[in-house]
MARVEX-728831 format. One record per residue (C-alpha): residue number from 1; residue in one letter; z, x, y. Coordinates in nm, 2 decimals. Layout:
REM residues N
SITE num residuo     up   east  north
SITE NUM       A      Z      X      Y
...
***
This chain:
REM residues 282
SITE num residuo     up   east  north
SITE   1       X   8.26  21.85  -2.53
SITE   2       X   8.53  22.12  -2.65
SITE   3       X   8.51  22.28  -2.96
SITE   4       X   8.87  22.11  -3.01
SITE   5       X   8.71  21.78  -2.94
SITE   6       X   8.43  21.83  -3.19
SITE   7       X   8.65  21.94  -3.46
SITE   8       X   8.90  21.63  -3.42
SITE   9       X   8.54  21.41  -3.49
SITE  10       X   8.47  21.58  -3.80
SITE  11       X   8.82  21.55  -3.96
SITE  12       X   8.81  21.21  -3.85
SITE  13       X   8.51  21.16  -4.07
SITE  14       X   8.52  21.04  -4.45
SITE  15       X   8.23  20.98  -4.69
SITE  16       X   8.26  20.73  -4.98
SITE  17       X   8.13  20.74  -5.33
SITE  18       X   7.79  20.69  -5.25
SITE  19       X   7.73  20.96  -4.96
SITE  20       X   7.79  20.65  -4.66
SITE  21       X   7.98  20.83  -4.39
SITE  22       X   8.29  20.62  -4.19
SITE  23       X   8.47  20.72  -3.92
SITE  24       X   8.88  20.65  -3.91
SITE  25       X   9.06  20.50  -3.65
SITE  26       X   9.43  20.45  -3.69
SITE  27       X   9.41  20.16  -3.93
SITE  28       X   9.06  20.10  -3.86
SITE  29       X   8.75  20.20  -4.10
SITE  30       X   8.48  20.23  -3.91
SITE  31       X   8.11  20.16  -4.06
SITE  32       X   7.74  20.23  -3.94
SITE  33       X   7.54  19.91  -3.93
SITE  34       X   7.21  19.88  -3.82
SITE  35       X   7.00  19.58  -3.66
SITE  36       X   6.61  19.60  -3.68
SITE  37       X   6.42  19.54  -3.36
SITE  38       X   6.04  19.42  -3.40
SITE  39       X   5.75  19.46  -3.23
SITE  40       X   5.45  19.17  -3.26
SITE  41       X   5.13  19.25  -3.44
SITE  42       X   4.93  18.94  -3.43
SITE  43       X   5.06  18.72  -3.64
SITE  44       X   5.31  18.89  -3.82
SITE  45       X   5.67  19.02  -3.68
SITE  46       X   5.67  19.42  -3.81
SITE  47       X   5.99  19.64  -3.80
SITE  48       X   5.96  19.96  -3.57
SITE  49       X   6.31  20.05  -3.46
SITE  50       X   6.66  19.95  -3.52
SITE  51       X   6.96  19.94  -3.34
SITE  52       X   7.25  20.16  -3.43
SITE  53       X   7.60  19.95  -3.41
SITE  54       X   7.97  20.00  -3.53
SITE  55       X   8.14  19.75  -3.79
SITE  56       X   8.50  19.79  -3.79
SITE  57       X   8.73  19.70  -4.13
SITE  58       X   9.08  19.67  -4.13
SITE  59       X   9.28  19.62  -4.44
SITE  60       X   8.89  19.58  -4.61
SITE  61       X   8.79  19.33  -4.39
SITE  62       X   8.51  19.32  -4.07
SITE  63       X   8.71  19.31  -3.77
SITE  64       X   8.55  19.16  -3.47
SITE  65       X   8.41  19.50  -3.27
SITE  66       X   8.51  19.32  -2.93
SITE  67       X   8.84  19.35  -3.08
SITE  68       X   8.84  19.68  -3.20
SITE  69       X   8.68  19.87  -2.88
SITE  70       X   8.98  19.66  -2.64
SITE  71       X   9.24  19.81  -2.87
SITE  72       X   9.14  20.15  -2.83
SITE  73       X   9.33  20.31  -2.56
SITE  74       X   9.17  20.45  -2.23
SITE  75       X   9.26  20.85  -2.36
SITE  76       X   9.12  20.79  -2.70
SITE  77       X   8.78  20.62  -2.59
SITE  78       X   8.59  20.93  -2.51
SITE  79       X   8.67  21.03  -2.89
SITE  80       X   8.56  20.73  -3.04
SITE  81       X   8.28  20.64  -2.86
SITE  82       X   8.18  21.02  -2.96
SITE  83       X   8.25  20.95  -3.34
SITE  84       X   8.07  20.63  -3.35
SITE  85       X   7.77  20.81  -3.20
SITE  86       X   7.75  21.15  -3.47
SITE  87       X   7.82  20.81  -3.72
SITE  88       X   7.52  20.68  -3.65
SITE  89       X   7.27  20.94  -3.65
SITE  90       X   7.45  21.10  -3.94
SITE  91       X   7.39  20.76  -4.19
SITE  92       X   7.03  20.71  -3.99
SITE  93       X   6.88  20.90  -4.34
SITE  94       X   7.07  20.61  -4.58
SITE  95       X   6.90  20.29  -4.43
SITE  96       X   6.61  20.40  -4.68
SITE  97       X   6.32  20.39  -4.44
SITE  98       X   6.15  20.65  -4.25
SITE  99       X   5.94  20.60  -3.92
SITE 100       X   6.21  20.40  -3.72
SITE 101       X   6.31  20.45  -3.39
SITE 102       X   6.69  20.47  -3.37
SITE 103       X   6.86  20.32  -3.09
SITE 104       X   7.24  20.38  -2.97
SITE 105       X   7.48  20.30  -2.75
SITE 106       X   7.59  20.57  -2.45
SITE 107       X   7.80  20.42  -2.23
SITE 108       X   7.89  20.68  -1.92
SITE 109       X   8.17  20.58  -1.75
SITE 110       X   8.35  20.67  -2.05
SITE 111       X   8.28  21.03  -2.03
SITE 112       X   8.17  21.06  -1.63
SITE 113       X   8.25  21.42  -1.59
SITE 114       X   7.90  21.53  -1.50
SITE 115       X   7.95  21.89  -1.68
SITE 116       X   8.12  21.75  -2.04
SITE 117       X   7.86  21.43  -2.06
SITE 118       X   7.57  21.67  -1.96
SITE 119       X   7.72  21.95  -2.26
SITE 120       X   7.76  21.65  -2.51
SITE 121       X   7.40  21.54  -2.49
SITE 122       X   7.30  21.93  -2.49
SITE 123       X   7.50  21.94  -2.82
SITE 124       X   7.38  21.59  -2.98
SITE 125       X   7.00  21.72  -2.94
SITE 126       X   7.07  22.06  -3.09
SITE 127       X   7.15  21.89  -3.42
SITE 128       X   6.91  21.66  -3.47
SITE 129       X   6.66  21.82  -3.70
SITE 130       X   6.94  21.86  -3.92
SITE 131       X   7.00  21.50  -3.99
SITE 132       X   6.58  21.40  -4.04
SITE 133       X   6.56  21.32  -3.62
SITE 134       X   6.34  21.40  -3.38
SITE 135       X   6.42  21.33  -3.02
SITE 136       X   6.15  21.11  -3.01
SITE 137       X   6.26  20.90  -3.24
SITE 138       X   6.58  20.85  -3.02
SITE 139       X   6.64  20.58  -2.76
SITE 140       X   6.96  20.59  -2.51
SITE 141       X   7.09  20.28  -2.43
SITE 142       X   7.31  20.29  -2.11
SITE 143       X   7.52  20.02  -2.19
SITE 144       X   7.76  20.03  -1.85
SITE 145       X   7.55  19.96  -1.51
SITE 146       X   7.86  20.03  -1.33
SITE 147       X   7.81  20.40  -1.29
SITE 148       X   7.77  20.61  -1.00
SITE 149       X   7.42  20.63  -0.92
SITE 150       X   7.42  20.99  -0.88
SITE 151       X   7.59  21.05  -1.18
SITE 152       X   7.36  20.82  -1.39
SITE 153       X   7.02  20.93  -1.24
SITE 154       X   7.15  21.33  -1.34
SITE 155       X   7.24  21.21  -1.73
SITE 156       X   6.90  21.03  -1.74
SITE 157       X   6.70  21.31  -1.63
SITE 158       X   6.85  21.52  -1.86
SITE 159       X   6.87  21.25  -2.15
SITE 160       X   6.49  21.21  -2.13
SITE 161       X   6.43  21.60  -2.08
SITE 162       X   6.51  21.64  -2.43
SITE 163       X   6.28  21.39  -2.53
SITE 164       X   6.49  21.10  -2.56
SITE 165       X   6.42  20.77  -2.45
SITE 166       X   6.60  20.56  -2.23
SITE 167       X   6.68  20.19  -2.25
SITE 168       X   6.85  19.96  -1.99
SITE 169       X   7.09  19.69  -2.18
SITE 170       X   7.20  19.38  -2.04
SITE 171       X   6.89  19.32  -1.76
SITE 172       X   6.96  18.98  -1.55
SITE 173       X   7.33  19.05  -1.55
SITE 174       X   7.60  19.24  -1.37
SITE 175       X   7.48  19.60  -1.21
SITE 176       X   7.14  19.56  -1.45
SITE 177       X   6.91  19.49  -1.18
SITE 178       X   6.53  19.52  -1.09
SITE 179       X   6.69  19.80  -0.83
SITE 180       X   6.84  19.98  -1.13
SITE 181       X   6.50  20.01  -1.31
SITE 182       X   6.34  20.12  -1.01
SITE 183       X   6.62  20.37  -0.97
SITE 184       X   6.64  20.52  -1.37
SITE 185       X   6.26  20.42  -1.43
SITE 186       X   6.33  20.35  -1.79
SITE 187       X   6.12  20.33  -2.09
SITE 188       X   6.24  20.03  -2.26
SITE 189       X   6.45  19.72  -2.03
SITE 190       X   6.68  19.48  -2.27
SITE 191       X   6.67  19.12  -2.19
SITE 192       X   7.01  19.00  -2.24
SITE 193       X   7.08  18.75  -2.47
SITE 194       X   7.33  18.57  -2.33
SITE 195       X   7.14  18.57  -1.98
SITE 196       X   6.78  18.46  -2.19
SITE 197       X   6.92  18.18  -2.41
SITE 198       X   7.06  18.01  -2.08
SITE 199       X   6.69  18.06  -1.91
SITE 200       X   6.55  17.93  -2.24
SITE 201       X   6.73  17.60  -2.18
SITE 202       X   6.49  17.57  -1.90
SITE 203       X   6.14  17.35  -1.93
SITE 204       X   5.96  17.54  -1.82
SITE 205       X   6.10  17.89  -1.95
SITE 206       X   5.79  18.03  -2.09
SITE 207       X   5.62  18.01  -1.72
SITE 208       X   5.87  18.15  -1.50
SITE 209       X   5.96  18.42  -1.80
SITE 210       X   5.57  18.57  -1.81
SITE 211       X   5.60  18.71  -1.40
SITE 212       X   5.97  18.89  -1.53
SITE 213       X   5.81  19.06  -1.76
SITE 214       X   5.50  19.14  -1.61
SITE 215       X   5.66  19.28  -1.32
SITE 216       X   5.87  19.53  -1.54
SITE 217       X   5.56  19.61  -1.73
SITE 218       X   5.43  19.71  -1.37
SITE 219       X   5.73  19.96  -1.32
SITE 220       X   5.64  20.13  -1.65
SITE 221       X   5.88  19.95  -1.89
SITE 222       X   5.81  19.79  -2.22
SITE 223       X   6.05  19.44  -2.27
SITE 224       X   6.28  19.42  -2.53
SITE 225       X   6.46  19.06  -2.60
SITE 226       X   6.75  19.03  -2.74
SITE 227       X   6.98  18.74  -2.86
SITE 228       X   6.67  18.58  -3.07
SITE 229       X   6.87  18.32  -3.25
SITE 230       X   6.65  18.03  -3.29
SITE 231       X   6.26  17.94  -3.26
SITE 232       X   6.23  17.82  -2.86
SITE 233       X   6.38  18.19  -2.80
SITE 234       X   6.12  18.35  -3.02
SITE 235       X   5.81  18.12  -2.88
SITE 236       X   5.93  18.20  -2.48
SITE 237       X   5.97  18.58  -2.56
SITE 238       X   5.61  18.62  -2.74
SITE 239       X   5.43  18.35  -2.48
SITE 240       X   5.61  18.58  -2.19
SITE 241       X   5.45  18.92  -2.31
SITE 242       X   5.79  19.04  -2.46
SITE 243       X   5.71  19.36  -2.62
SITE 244       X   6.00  19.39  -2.86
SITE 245       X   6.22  19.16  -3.02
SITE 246       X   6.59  19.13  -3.14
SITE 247       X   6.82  18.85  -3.27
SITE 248       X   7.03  18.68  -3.59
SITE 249       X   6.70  18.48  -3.61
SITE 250       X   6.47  18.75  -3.76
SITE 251       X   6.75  19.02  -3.91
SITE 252       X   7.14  19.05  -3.90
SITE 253       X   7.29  19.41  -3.91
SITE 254       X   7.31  19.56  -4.22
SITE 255       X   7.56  19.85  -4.33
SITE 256       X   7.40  20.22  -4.38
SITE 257       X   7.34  20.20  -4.75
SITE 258       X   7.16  19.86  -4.75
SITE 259       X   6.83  19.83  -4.91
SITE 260       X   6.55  19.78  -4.64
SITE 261       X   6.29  19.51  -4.69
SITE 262       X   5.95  19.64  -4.52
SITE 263       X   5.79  19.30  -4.54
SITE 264       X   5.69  19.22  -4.21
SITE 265       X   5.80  18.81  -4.06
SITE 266       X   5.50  18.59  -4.02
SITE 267       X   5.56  18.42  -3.64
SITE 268       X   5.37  18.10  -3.75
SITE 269       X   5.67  18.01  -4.02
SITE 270       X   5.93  18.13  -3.82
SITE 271       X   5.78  17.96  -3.49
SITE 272       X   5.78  17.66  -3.72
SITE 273       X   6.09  17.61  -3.90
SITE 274       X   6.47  17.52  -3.73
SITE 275       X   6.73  17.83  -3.64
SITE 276       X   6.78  17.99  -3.98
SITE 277       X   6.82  18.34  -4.00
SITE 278       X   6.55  18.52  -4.18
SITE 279       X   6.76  18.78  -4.43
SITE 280       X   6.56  19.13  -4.37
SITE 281       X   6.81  19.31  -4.59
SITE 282       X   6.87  19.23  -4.97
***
């Protein structure tokens, strides 16, 4: 990333009256909002990560970000994925809890010139320490499986040689494939949502779920499930191993600036009561 590039980010960049940063976009206001992911302790649900993700307003309103992200256009994406990105990690200090891992978004067939997407992650770790992060508190996710393979297995290796983790979104559709993970050997696969509440339909989900997980686990990977958004999705991700979990049914996104609630979710009430989100943020 150019200089010139890097200094079009920062002018791009407001804060507002209580130290929240927001990136502009035309007539866009673009907002850091973050999703906690959880991790089972026995009984109880506990909070160990969350997942950085942009909230666009328009005329003080949340705006769809499906329908913000297909209105940017192709020469301004590069930019804007950028600024969402130094967003996130800069507003990571105001969601008022320390210990989290942070996890965000890279997406490289936006920027797949090897030499600027390789300089752009050189320059993202170099600041860290400035903003409270370590590198190992970071996790990549590659959110576009439709990469070159060549191109993607250099940006991993260097991703992860600065001590960042890396993530694999969307597993069971499109390019997201067993042959991927054995290819980027990630730390962390993401069930898809989408993909898992259709299997979930299944009677007997929780059997045929338990080998998919296990085999991942066998290639190194912890499980992450997304798209929790009732109790049969939360009972077929713990009975299958899942190691994390993700979904409207234990917390919605917050915006940077929320106050965090630390109490961790007891599975037996959420296991036992209909699909009702479970409000993690006050």
């Amino acid at each position: 990333m150019s200089f010139e590039r890097r200094r079009e980010v920062g002018d791009a960049i407001e804060v507002d009256e209580v130290g929240i940063e927001y990136g502009i976009h035309g007539e866009f206001r673009l907002r850091s909002a973050y999703q906690p992911i959880f991790a089972p302790r026995g009984r109880f649900l506990h909070a160990v990560a969350v997942e950085a993700l942009i909230e666009p307003h328009r005329a003080g309103r949340p705006v769809a970000p499906r329908a913000f992200f297909d209105s940017v256009a192709a020469p301004d994406r590069l930019f804007v994925e950028t600024m969402c990105r130094v967003l996130h990690l800069r507003n990571y200090r105001n969601i008022g809890v320390d210990g989290l891992d942070l996890f965000f978004n890279y997406n490289p067939l936006i920027n797949d010139h090897r030499g600027r997407a390789l300089a752009e992650i050189r320059l993202m770790t170099r600041h860290l320490s400035d903003l409270g992060l370590t590198p190992a508190m970071l996790v990549c996710e590659i959110t576009e499986q439709a990469a070159d393979d060549a191109l993607l297995t250099r940006l991993v290796r260097e991703i992860r040689r600065h001590g960042i983790r890396i993530a694999i979104d969307d597993f069971g559709t499109g390019h997201s494939t067993e042959q991927r993970v054995g290819m980027l050997n990630p730390d962390i696969v993401k069930i898809d949502g989408t993909w898992f509440s259709d299997f979930c339909r299944h009677a007997a989900a929780e059997r045929f779920f338990r080998p998919l997980v296990s085999t991942l686990h066998d290639r190194g990977a912890r499980v992450l499930v997304e798209g929790i958004e009732n109790a049969t999705h939360l009972r077929v991700a713990l009975d299958g191993g899942a190691d994390l979990l993700q979904g409207y049914y234990l917390a919605r996104p917050a915006l940077a600036g929320t106050v965090f609630e630390e109490e961790p979710l007891h599975t037996d009430a959420l296991l036992g009561r209909d699909a009702k989100v479970i409000p993690l943020f006050g």
